[in-house]
N, C-alpha and C positions, 0 to 999 in steps of 0.2 A: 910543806906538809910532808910526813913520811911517804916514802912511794907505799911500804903497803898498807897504811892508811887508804889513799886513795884506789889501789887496786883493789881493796873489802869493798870501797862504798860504790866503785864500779857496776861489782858483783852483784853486792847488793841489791843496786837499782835495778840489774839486770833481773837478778830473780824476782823481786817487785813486780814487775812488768810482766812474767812469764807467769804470776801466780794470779795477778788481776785479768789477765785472758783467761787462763784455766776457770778460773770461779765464774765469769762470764759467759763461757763454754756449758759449765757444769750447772747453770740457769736456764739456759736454753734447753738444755738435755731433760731437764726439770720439768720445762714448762709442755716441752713436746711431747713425754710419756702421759702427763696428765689430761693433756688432750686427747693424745689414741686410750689411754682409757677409759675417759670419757665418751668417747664415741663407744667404744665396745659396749660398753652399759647401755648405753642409749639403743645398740642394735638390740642388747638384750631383750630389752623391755620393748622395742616395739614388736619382735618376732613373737615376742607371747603376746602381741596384742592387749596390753593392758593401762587403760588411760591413764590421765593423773591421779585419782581416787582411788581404786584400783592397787596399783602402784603403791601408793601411801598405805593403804591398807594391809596391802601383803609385805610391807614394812613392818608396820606396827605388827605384825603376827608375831615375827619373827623374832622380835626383839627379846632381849632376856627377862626374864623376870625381875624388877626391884628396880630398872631404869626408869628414869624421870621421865614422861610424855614429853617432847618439845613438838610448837608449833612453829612449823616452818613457812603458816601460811599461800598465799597461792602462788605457782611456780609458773 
């Protein structure tokens, strides 16, 4: 086989490998902002002290006009 045949698919592979970590990485990074933002909320809402109805309620206030109600049933 040509050598730089085989030098590209080296490369290749190498970058393959260094882009399936990165995406890997950039999953976890993913998953760990959505948990500290979910905590943040969650301090929100218990600092104003307001239960699950409540909550859902001051939801539904807020919402815009012309959106479709969704039941998100009990939490």
């Amino acid at each position: 086989m040509n050598p730089k045949i085989k030098k590209i698919n080296a490369e290749y592979q190498k970058n393959a490998a260094k882009i399936a970590e990165l995406e890997a990485r950039q999953a976890e990074l993913t998953k760990q902002r959505t948990e500290l933002e979910n905590l943040d909320i969650i301090g929100l809402v218990r600092g104003m002290g307001l239960d699950p109805d409540q909550l859902a309620a001051l939801i539904h206030a807020a919402r815009p006009v012309g959106q479709e109600d969704v039941d998100y049933g009990e939490m």
